[in-house]
C-alpha positions in Angstrom: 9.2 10.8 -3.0 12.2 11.3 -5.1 13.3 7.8 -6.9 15.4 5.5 -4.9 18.2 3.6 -5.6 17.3 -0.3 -6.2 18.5 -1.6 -3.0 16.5 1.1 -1.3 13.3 0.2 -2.6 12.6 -2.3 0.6 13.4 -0.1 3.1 11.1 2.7 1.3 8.1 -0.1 1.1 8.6 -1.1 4.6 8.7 2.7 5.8 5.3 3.2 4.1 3.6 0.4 5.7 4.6 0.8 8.9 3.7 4.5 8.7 0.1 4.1 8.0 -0.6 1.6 10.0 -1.7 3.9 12.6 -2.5 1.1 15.4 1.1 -0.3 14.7 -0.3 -4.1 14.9 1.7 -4.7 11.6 -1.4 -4.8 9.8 -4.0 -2.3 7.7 -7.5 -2.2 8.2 -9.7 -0.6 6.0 -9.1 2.5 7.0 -5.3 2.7 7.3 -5.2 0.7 3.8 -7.8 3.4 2.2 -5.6 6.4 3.4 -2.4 4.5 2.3 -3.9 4.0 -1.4 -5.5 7.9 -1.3 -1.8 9.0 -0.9 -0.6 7.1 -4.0 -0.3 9.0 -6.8 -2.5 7.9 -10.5 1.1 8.6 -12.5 2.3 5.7 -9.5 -0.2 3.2 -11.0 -1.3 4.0 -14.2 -5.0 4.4 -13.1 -7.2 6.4 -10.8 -7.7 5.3 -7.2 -11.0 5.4 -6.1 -13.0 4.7 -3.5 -14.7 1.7 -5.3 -11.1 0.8 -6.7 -9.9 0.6 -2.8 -12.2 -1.3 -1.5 -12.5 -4.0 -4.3 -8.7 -4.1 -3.7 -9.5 -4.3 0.2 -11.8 -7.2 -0.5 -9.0 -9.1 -2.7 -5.6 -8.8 -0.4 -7.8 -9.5 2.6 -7.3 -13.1 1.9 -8.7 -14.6 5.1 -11.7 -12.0 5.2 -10.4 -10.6 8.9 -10.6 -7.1 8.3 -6.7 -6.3 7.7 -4.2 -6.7 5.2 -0.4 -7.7 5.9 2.8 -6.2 4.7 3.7 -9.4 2.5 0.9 -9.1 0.6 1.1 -5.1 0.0 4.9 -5.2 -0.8 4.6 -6.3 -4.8 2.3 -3.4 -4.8 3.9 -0.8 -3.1 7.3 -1.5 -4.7 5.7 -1.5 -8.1 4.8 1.9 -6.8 7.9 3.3 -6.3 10.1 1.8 -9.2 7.3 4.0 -11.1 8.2 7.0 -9.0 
């Protein structure tokens, strides 16, 4: 994705969620998160994703051990994302 303007950057994060979360329950699981991460590019983060790096990540914004991970606690991340963009 080309860079967005500042004030675009929440509409962009929100797009991204809501797009992999394939069920639409406004929530990832481990699946939906892992496929949202895979699609993130290492330049975007500064590191490598892996499988192992996913699912430690997984294991640290599923806060209340449910099996799914909310928008609020993706968004620092994702917008982080694509101020690097």
């Amino acid at each position: 994705m080309s860079k967005l303007q500042k004030n675009h950057y929440g509409e962009a994060v929100d797009f991204t969620f809501k797009h992999f979360d394939a069920n639409k329950d406004g929530f990832l699981d481990i699946r939906e998160f892992t496929a949202l991460f895979s699609n993130l590019k290492s330049q975007q983060l500064g590191f490598e994703m892996t499988t192992q790096i996913i699912n430690f990540l997984f294991s640290k914004f599923d806060r209340d051990n449910d099996g799914r991970v909310a928008m609020a606690d993706l968004y620092p991340v994702l917008e982080k994302a694509y101020y690097a963009a």
